[in-house]
C-alpha positions in Angstrom: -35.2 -94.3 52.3 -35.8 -90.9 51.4 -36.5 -87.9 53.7 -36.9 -84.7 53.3 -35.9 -83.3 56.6 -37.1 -79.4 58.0 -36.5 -78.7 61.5 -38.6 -81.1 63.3 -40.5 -81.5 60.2 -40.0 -85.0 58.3 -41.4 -86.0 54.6 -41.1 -89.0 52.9 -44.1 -90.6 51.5 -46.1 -88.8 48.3 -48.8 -88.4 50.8 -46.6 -85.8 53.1 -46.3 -83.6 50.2 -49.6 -83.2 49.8 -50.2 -80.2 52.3 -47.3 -77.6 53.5 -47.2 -77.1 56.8 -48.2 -73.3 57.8 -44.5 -72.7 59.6 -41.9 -73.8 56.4 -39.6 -70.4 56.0 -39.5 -69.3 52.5 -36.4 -71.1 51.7 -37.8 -74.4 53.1 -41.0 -74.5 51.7 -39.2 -73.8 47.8 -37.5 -77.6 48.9 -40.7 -78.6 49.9 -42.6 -77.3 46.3 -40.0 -78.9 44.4 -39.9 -82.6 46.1 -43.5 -82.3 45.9 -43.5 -81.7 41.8 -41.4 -84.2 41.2 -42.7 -87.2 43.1 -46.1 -85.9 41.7 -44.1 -86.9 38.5 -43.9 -83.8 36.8 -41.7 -84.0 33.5 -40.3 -80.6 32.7 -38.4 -77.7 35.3 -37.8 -74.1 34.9 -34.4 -73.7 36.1 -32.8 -69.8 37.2 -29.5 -69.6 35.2 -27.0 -67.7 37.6 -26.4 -64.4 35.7 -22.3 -65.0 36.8 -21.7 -63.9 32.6 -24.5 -62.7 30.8 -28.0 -61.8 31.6 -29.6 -63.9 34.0 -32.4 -66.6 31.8 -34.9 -69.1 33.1 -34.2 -72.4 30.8 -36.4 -75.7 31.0 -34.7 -79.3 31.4 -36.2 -82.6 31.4 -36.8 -84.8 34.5 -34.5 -87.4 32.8 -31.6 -84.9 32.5 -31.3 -84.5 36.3 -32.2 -88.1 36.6 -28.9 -88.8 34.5 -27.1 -85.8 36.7 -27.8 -88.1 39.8 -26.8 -91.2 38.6 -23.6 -90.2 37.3 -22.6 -88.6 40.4 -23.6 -91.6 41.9 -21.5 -93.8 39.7 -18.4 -91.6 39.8 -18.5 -91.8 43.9 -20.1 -95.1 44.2 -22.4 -93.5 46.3 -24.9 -96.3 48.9 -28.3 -96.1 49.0 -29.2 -94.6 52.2 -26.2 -92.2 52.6 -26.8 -89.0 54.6 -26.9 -85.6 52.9 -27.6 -82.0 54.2 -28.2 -79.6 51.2 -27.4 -75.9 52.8 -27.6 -74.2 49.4 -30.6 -71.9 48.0 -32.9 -74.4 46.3 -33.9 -71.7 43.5 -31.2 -72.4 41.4 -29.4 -75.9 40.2 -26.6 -76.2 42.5 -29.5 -76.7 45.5 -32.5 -78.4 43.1 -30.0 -81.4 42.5 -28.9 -82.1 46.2 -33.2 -82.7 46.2 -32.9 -84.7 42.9 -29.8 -86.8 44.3 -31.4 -87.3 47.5 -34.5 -88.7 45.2 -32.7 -90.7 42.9 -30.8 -92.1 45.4 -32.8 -93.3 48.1 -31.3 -91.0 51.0 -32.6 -89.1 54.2 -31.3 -85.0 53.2 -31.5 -82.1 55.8 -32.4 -78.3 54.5 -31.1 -76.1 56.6 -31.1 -71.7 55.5 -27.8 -70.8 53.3 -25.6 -69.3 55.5 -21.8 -69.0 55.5 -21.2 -71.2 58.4 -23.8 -74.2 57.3 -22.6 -76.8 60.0 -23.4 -74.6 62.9 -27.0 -75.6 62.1 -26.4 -79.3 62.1 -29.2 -81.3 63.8 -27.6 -83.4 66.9 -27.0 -86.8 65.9 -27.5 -86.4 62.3 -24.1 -86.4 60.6 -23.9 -85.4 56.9 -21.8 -87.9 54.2 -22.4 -86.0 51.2 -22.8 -82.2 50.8 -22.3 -79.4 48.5 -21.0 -76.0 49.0 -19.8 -73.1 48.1 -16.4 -71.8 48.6 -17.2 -68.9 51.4 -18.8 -71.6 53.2 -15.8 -74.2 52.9 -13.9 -71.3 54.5 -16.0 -70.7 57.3 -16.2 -74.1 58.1 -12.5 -74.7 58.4 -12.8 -72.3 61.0 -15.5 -73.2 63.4 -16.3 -76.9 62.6 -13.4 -78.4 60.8 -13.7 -82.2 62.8 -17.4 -81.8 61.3 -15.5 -81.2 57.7 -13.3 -83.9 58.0 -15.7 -86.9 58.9 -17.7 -85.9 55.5 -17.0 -88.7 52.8 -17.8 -86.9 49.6 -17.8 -82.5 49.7 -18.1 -80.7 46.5 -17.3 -77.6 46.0 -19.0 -75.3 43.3 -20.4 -71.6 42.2 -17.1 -70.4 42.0 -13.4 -71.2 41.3 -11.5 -72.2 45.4 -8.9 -69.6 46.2 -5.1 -70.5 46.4 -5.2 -69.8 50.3 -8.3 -72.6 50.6 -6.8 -75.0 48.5 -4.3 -75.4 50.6 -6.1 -75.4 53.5 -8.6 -77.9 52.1 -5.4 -80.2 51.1 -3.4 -79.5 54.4 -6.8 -80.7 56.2 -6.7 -83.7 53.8 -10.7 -83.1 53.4 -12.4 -85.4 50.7 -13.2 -82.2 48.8 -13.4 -82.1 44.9 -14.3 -78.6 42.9 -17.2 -78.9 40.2 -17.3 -77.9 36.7 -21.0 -77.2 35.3 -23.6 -75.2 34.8 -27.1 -74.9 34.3 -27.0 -75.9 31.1 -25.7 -79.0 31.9 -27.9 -79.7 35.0 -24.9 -79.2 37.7 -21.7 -80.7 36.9 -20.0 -82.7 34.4 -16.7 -83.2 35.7 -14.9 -83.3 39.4 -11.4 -82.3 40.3 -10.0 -83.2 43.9 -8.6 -81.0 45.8 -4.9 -81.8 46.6 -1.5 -79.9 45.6 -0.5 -78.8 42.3 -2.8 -78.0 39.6 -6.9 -79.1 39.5 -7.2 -81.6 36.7 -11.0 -82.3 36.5 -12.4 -85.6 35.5 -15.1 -86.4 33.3 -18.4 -88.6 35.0 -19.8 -91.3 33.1 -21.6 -90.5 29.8 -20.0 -87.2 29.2 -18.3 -86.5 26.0 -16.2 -83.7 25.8 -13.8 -81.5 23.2 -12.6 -78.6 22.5 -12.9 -75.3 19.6 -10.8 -73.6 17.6 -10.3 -71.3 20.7 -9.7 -74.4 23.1 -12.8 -73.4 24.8 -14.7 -76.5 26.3 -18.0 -78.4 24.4 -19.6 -81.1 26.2 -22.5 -83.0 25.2 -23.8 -85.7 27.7 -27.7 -86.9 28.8 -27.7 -84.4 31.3 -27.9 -81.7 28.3 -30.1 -84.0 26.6 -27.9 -84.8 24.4 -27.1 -81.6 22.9 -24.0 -80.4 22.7 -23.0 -77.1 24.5 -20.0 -75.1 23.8 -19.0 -73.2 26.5 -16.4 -70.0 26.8 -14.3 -72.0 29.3 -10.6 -72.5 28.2 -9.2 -75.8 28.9 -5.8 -77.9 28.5 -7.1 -81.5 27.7 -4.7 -83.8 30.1 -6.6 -86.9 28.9 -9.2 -89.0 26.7 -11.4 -88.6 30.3 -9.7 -85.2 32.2 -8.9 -81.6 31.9 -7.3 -78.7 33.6 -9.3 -75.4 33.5 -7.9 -72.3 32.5 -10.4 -69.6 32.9 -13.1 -68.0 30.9 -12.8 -67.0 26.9 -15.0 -63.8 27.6 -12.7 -62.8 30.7 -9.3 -62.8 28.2 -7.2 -59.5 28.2 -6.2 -58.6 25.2 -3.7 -55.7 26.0 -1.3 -54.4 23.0 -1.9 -57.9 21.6 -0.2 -59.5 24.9 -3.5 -62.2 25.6 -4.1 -61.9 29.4 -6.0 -64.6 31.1 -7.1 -63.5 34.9 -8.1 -66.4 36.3 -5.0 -67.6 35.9 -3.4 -64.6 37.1 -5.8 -64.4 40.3 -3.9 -67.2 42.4 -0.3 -65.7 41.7 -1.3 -62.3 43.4 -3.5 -63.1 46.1 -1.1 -63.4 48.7 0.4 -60.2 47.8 -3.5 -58.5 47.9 -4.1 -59.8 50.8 -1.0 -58.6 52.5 -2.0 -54.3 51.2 -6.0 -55.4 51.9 -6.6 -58.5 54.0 -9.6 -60.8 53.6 -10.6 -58.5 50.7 -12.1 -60.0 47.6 -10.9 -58.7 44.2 -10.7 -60.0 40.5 -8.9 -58.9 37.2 -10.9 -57.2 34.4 -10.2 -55.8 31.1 -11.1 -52.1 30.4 -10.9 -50.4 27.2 -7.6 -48.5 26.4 -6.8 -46.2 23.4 -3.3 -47.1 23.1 -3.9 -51.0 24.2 -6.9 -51.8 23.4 -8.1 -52.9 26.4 -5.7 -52.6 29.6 -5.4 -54.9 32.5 -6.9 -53.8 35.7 -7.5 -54.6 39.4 -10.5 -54.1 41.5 -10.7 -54.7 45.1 -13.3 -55.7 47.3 -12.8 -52.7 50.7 -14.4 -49.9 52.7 -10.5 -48.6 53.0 -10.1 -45.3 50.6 -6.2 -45.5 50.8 -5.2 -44.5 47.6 -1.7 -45.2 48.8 -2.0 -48.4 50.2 -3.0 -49.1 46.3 -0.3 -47.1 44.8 1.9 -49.4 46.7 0.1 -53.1 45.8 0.2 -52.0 42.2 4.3 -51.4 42.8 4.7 -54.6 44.3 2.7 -56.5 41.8 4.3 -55.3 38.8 7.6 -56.6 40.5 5.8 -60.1 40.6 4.3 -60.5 37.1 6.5 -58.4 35.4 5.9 -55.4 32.9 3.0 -56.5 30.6 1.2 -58.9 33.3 0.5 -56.4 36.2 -2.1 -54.1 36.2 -2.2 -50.7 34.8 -4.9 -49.5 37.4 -6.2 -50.2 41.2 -9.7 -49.6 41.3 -11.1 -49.8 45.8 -14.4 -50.4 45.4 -16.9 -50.7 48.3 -18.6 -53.5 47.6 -18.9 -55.5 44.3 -22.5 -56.1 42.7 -23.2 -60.0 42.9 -25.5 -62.1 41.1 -28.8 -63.9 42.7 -27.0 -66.7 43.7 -24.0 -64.8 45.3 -21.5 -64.5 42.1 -19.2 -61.9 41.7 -20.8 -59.9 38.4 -17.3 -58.6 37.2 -18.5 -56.5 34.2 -21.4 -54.7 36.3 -19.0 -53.9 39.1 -16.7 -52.5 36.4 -19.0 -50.5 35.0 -19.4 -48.5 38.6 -15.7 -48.1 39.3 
C-alpha cells in the first residue's frame, strides 16, 4: 500500500492530503504538495531542468510519461508491489519527483528524509529501504558509515552525475546491487541502467525505449516517457547492442585542440588517481579553453583551498607522462570552490569562466 512517510507523520489515503500539517520542513512539505497533485489527478507537471549544460528551463510532462517512467523501471527490476523505498533526494527536480511517482505507481510505503550526504544516518529504526536512488557523493558517504545498510538494499541507482573510478571499484569490491542511470529531464528520469561491476559501464535500454545514434554518434531516444518524441541528446555513445550502450561523454564537452578531438570524460577516470595523490579528496574536471595557436587547449581545474602553485606544476609534469604529449593538459587552474547547479552539478563552463 502506499505511504508517504515524514517523521512520525504517515499519508496514504487522498483524504490525508487534504490538509498539511503545520510542522512539514520545506523539503517535506514539496513531497507532500506533489503526492497531493497527483492523487488529486492532476494531468500536467512543471518540471526544473538541472542547468548541468545550458541554462536552467522549467518544461511540462504528462502524468502518463512518468506513469510509463515507473512502470518501466518496474518491469526492468521486476519490482513487488509493496517493496520499501526511502527517496533522500530534493523533490524539486525529477531525480526526487519519480521516487514519489514510483512509490505511486507501484503500490509501496517510501520514507522522505532531508538530502544530505550521508542519507542512511537518518534511517527510521525498523524500516529498511529495498529500493533507493542516489547520488554519487552520497554512495560515497555511505560506504563509509553504513555500508551493511548498503549492502542489504536490493535495487540502488545511481544518478546526477557520472561514479568516479575510485567508487566504482568500491561499489564492485562491496558487490552492492548498484546500477548508474542515464536520463534526463527530458526523458522523465532514466532510459537506460548500467550495473556497476568491473570493466567498462554498458547501459541497457528499459522496455519501450528506442534508441540511435547521429551523424556525430551522439545518442536520440524516443520512448513514452518523452511522449513519444524523439530527443537527440549531445551524449556520445558506442552502440554494444540492438538493446545496450556504453557512454562516452558529452558532444559539447569535446576538445578540439590542433585538430587532436579530446574527450574529458573519458580522460577523467585515467588521471584521478594521480590528482588525487598532488590534491586528495579534491574534485576537478577537464575543460576546453580557447587557444590562438590550438584552437582551444586542454585544461585542468581543481576543486582546493591549497594555493600551491607547485604542487600543480608538478601534477601537470606527472600527467603529461601518463597521457602523453597531446592528451595532458596545457594548464592547472586551483580554484576554490566550483559554481554548481541547483541540484548540486558541477557547472563546468561557469566555473571556467572565473578561473
Amino acid at each position: 500500500m502506499f505511504e508517504l512517510i515524514i517523521g512520525s507523520n504517515r499519508f496514504s489515503s487522498f483524504n490525508d492530503f487534504q490538509r498539511a500539517p503545520s510542522d512539514l520542513s520545506e523539503y517535506s512539505l514539496e513531497a507532500f504538495s506533489f503526492c497531493k497533485d497527483w492523487l488529486n489527478g492532476q494531468k500536467v507537471f512543471e518540471l526544473q531542468t538541472s542547468g548541468s549544460t545550458g541554462t536552467p528551463k522549467t518544461i511540462k510532462v504528462n502524468r502518463s510519461q512518468m506513469i510509463a517512467s515507473a512502470l518501466a523501471t518496474k518491469s526492468f527490476f521486476d519490482i513487488q508491489e509493496n517493496i520499501k523505498m526511502l527517496c533522500c533526494m530534493n523533490t524539486s527536480y525529477i531525480a526526487g519527483k519519480m521516487m514519489l511517482v514510483r512509490a505511486m505507481v507501484w503500490d509501496s510505503p517510501i520514507l522522505i528524509i532531508e538530502p544530505s550526504s550521508n542519507p542512511l544516518s537518518y534511517l527510521q529504526k525498523n524500516f529498511n529501504p529495498q529500493f533507493i536512488a542516489m547520488a554519487p557523493i552520497q554512495v560515497d558517504e555511505s560506504l563509509k558509515f553504513h555500508l551493511k545498510e548498503l549492502k542489504q538494499i536490493d535495487h540502488l541507482i545511481i544518478g546526477g552525475a557520472p561514479i568516479s573510478k575510485n567508487l566504482k571499484s568500491l561499489i564492485s569490491k562491496n558487490k552492492l546491487n548498484a546500477y548508474q542511470s542515464f536520463g534526463m529531464t527530458e526523458t522523465v528520469s532514466h532510459i537506460a541502467l548500467a550495473p556497476i561491476k568491473e570493466g567498462d559501464l554498458v547501459y541497457e535500454i528499459l522496455p519501450g525505449v528506442e534508441f540511435g545514434i547521429d551523424e556525430r554518434h551522439a545518442l536520440w531516444t524516443k520512448s513514452p516517457m518523452s511522449n513519444n518524441q524523439i530527443i537527440q541528446t549531445n551524449d556520445l555513445v558506442k552502440l554494444v547492442s540492438e538493446n545496450s550502450f556504453q557512454w562516452l561523454g558529452r558532444a559539447d564537452f569535446v576538445v578540439n585542440s590542433g585538430g587532436v578531438k579530446l574527450h574529458p570524460e573519458i580522460l577523467e577516470p585515467k588521471i584521478e588517481s594521480i590528482v588525487n595523490t598532488h590534491f586528495p579528496d579534491s574534485n576537478f574536471f577537464l575543460f576546453g579553453l580557447p587557444d590562438d595557436l590550438l584552437g582551444q587547449k586542454l585544461v585542468l581545474f581543481v576543486e582546493t583551498a591549497s594555493a600551491e602553485k607547485e604542487k600543480a606544476k608538478n601534477l601537470q609534469a606527472e600527467l603529461k607522462v601518463k597521457l602523453g604529449k597531446y592528451e595532458s593538459p596545457k594548464e592547472v587552474y586551483l580554484i576554490r570552490e566550483f559554481i554548481r547547479t541547483d541540484s548540486g552539478k558541477i557547472n563546468r563552463q561557469k566555473t571556467s569562466d572565473f578561473k
